[in-house]
C-alpha positions as CSV (number, residue, x, y, z in Angstrom):
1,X,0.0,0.0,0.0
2,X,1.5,3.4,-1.0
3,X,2.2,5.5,1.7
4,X,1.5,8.9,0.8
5,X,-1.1,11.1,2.4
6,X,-2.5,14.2,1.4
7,X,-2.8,15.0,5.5
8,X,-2.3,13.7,8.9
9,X,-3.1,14.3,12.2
10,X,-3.3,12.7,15.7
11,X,-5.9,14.8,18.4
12,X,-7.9,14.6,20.8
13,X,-11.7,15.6,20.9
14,X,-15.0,15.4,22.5
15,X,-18.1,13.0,22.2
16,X,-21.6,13.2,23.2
17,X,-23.2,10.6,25.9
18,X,-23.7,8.4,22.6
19,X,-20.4,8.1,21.2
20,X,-20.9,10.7,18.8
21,X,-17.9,13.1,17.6
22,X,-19.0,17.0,18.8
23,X,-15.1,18.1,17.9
24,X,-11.8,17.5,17.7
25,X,-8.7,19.2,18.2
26,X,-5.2,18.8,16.1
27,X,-2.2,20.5,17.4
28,X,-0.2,19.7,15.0
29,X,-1.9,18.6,11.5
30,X,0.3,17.8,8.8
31,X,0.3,17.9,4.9
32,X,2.5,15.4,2.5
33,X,3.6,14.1,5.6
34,X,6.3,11.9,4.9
35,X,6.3,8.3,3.8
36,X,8.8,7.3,6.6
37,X,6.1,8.4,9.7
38,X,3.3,6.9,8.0
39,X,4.4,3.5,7.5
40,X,5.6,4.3,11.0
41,X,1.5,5.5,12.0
42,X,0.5,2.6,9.8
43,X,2.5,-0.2,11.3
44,X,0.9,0.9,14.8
45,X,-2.5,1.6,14.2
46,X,-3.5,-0.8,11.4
47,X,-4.7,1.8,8.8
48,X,-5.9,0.2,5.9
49,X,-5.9,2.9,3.4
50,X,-8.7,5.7,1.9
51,X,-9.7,8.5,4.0
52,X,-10.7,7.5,7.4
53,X,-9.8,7.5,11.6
54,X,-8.3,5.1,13.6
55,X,-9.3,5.5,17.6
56,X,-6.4,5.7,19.8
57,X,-6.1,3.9,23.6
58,X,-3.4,4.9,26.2
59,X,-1.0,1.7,24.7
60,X,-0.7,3.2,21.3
61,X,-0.4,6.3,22.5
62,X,2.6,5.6,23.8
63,X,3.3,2.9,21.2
64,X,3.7,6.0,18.8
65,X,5.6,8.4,21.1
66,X,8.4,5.3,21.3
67,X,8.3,4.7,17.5
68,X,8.3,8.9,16.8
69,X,11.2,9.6,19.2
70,X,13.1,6.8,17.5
71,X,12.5,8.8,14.0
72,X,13.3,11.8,15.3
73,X,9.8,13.4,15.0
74,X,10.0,15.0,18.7
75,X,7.1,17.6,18.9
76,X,4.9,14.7,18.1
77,X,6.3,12.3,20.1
78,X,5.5,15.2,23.1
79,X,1.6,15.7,21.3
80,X,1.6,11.7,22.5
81,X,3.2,11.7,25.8
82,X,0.5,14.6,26.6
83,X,-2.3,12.4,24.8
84,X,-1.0,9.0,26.6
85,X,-2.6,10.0,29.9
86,X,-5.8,11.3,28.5
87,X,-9.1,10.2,29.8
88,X,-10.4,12.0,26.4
89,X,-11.2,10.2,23.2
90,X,-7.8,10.5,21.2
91,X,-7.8,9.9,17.2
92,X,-5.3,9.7,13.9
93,X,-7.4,10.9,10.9
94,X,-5.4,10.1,7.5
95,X,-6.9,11.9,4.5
96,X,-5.7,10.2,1.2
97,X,-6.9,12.4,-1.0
98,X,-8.5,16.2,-0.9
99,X,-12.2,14.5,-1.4
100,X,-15.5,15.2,0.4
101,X,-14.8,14.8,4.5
102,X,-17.5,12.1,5.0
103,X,-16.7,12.5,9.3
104,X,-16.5,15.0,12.1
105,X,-12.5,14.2,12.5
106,X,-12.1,14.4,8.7
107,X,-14.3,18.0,8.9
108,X,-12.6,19.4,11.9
109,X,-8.8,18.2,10.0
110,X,-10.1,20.2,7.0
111,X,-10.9,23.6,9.3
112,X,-7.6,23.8,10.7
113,X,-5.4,23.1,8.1
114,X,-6.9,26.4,6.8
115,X,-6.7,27.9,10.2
116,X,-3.1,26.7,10.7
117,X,-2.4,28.4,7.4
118,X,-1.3,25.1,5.8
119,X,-3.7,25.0,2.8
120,X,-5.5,28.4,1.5
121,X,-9.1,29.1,1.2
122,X,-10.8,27.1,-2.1
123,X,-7.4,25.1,-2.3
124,X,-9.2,22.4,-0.2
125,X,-12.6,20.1,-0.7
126,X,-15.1,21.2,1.8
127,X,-18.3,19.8,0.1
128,X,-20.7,18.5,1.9
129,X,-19.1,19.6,5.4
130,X,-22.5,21.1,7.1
131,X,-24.0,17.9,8.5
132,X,-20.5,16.8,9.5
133,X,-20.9,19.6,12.2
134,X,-22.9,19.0,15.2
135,X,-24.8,22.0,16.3
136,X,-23.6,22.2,20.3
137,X,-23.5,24.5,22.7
138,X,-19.8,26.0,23.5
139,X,-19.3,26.3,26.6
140,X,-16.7,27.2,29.1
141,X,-16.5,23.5,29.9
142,X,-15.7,22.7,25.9
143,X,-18.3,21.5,23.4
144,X,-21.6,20.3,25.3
145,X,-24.2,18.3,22.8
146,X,-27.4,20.2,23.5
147,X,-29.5,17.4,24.7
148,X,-27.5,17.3,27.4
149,X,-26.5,20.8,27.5
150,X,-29.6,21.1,31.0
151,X,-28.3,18.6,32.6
152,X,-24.7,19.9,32.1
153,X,-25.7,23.4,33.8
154,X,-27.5,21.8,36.6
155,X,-24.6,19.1,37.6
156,X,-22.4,22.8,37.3
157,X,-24.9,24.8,39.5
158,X,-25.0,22.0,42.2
159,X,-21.4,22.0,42.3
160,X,-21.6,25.9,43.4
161,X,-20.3,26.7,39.3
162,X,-21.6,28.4,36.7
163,X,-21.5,27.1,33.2
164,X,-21.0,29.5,30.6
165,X,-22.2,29.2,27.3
166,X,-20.6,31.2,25.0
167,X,-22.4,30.2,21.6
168,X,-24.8,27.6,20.1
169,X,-23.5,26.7,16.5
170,X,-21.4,24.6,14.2
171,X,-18.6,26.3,14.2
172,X,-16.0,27.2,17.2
173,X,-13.9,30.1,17.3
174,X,-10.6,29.7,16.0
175,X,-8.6,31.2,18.7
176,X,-9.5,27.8,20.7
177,X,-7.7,25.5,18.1
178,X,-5.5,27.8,16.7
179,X,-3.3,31.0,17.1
180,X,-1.6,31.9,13.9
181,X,1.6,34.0,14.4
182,X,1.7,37.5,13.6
183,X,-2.1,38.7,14.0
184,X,-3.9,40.7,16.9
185,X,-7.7,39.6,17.0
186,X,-10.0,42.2,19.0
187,X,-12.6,39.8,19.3
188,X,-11.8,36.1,19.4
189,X,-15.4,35.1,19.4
190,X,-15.8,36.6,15.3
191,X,-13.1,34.3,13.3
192,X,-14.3,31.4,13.1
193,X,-12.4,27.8,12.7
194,X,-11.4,27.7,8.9
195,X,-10.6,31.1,8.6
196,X,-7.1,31.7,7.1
197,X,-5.4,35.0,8.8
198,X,-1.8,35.9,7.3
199,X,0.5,37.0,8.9
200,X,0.7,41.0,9.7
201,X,-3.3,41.0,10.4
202,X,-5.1,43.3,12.6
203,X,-9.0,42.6,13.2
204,X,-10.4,44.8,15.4
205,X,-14.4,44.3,17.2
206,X,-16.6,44.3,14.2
207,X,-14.2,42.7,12.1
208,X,-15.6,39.0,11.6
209,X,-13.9,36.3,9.2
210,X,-15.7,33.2,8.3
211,X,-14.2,29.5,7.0
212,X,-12.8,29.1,4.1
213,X,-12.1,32.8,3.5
214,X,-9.3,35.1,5.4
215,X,-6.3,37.3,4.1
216,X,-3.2,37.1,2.4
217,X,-1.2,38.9,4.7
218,X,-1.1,42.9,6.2
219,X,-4.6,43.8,6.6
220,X,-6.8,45.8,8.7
221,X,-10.4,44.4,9.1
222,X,-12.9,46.4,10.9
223,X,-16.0,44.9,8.9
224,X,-17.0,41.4,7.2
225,X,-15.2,39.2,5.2
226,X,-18.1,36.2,4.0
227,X,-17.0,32.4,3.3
228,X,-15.2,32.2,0.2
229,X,-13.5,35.4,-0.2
230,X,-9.7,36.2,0.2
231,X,-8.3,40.1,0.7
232,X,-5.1,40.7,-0.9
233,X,-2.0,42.1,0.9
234,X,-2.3,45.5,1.9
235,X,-5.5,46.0,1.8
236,X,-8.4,47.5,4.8
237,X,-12.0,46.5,5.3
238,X,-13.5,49.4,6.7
239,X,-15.5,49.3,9.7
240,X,-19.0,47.7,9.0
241,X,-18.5,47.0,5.7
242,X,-19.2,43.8,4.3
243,X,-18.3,41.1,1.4
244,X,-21.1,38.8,0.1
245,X,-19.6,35.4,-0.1
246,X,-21.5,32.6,-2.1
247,X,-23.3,31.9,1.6
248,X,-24.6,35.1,1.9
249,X,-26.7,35.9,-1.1
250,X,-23.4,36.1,-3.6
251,X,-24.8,33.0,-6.1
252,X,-21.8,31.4,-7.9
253,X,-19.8,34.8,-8.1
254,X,-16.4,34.5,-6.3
255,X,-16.0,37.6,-4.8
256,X,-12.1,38.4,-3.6
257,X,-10.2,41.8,-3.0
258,X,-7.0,42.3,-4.4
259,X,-3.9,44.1,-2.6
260,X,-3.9,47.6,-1.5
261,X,-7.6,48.2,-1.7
262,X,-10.1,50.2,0.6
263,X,-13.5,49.4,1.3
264,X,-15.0,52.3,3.2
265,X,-17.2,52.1,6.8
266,X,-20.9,50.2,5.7
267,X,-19.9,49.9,2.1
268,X,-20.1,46.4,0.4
269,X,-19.3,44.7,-2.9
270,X,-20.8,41.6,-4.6
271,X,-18.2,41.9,-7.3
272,X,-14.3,40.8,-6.8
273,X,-12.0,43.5,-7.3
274,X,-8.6,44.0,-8.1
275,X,-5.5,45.9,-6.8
276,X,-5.7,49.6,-5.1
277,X,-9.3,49.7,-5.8
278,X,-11.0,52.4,-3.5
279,X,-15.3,51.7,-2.6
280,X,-17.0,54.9,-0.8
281,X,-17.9,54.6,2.8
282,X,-21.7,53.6,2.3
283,X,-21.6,52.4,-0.7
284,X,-23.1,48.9,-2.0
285,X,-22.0,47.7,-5.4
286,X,-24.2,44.6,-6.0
287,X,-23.4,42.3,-8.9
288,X,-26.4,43.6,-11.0
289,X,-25.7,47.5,-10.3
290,X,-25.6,49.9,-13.1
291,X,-22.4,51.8,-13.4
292,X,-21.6,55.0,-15.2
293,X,-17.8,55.1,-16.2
294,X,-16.5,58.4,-15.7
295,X,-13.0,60.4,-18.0
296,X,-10.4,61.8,-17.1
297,X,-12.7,65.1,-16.4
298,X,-15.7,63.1,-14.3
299,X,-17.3,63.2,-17.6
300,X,-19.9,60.3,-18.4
301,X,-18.4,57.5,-20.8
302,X,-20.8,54.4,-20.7
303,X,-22.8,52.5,-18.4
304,X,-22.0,49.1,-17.5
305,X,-22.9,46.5,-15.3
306,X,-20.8,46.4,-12.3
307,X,-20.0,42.7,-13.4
308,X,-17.9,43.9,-16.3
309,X,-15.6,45.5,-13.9
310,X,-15.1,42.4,-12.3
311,X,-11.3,42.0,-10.9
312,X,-10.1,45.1,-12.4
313,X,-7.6,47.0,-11.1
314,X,-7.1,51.4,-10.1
315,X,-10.9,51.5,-9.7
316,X,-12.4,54.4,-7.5
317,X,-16.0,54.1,-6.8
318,X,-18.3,56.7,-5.6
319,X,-22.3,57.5,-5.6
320,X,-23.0,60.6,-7.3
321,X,-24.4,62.8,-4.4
322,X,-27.1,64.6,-7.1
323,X,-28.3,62.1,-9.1
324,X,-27.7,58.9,-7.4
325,X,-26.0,57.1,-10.1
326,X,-22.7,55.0,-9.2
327,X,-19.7,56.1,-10.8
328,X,-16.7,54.5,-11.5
329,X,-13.5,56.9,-12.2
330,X,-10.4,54.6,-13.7
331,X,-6.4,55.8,-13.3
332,X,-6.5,55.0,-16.5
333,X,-8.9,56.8,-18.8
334,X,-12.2,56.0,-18.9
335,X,-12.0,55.1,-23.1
336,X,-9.1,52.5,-22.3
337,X,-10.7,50.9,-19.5
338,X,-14.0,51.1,-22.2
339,X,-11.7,49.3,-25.0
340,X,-10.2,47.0,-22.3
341,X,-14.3,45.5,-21.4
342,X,-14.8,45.3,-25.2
343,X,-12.1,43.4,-26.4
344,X,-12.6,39.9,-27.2
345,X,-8.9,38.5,-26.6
């Protein structure tokens, strides 16, 4: 059997009374691991190919942290000495192939491998991830299923605690599986697990990033940035804005910003854009909006749909404050951006 994996990853996670997965954590997921550790992983724990999990007991915990100090693979052999004495359900999740997750450890593996910034948003399958997520209740005891979320908060109140409960959805924040280096994050609770943050980001209170969508790299984000969409380097969401992703009324239109762009306070587009593109505060620019294309001298050019305008770049948009109209004033002048939307090359 070959023994090359698209990922890896040994956790540990949480079930409901049932035996159902609610979550699981990897602190150290890996991609292409190496054919060395997983005949090593393969040897121990009997995994037979495909995408799948294998369960893990104290024995094979340490089983693995024997066999990965011997190969020289020392942070994980430190994940299993920490796991090894675990009274919590402990898996390996092996993911052939990038294919549908068809399990909660194969769905969670998938989040933070975006999260830990190890594959980028629409560079991984994530179809058909919804049902893998339980709907729970997350508390400040960890991930409570929500049958037995009352019972939970009684047991707590008896005790003389109080349990917290800090959300009810399918998603966790990301700060509690992941910290990626180099960001400041105002309010944990708004990026969720699967967002992708680079390096250099700032998102202050209102900011909020969803999975599968994040930035490239220095960016401030004071508004919202929808599943799906990426921001470009450089470039600043400002406060309330938003970006309809595919999930939020955007249809099949992927929606990205490119570097050095700014979207001003409540403004929004449904359209991607490209570099050092400017969007007045207040301003919505919705796929179907009509938009007058403006000279050199402000002067009216053509109308187009805001479509055609798609991804490109030196854009400055603006609603005009006596008519209404949206208008769309190019670095370039407005006859070469005209040519550029005609051509057929």
């Amino acid at each position: 059997m070959s023994t090359t994996l698209f990922s890896l990853a040994i956790g540990t996670g949480t079930k409901n009374s049932k035996g159902d997965w609610l979550e699981v954590f990897y602190p150290q997921p890996l991609t292409s691991p190496s054919e060395k550790l997983v005949a090593a992983v393969t040897e121990i724990v009997k995994y037979e190919g495909g995408n799948s999990f294998v369960e893990l007991d104290s024995a094979t915990c340490h089983a693995l942290e024997e066999t990965f100090t011997n190969i020289g693979e020392e942070s994980l052999a430190a994940v299993m000495k920490s796991l090894e004495v675990s009274s919590q359900p402990r898996v390996v999740t092996f993911l052939k192939t990038d294919v549908s997750p068809v399990s909660t450890p194969e769905a969670y593996l998938k989040l933070q491998l975006l999260s830990h910034r190890l594959v980028k948003p629409h560079g991984i399958n994530l179809s058909g991830i919804f049902p893998l997520l339980p709907n729970v209740a997350w508390t400040s005891e960890g991930a409570i299923d929500l049958s037995e979320l009352t019972a939970r908060q009684l047991k707590a109140r008896a005790e003389g605690r109080v349990l917290s409960v800090d959300s009810v959805d399918k998603f966790p924040k990301m700060t509690d599986y992941v910290v990626p280096t180099g960001v400041r994050i105002a309010d944990a609770a708004r990026v969720r697990l699967g967002a992708y943050v680079g390096e250099g980001t700032t998102i202050m209170h209102e900011g909020f990033i969803n999975f599968n969508a994040g930035t490239e790299g220095k960016s401030m984000i004071e508004g919202r940035i929808s599943a799906g969409i990426m921001i470009g380097e450089g470039s600043d969401l400002g406060g309330g804005c938003s970006t309809m992703g595919t999930l939020s009324g955007g249809n099949d239109i992927v929606v990205s910003v490119g570097k050095n762009c700014l979207i001003g306070a409540e403004a929004g587009i449904n359209i991607p854009l490209g570099d050092r593109c400017t969007v007045e505060a207040g301003l919505y620019i919705t796929a179907g909006a009509k938009i007058t294309l403006l000279d050199k001298d402000k002067k009216p050019v053509e109308v187009v749909r805001a479509t055609a305008l798609a991804g490109k770049s030196d854009l400055l948009f603006w609603r005009n404050s006596q008519t209404g109209a949206i208008e769309c004033l190019a670095n370039k002048s407005a006859i070469e951006l005209n040519e550029e939307l005609h051509a057929h090359n």
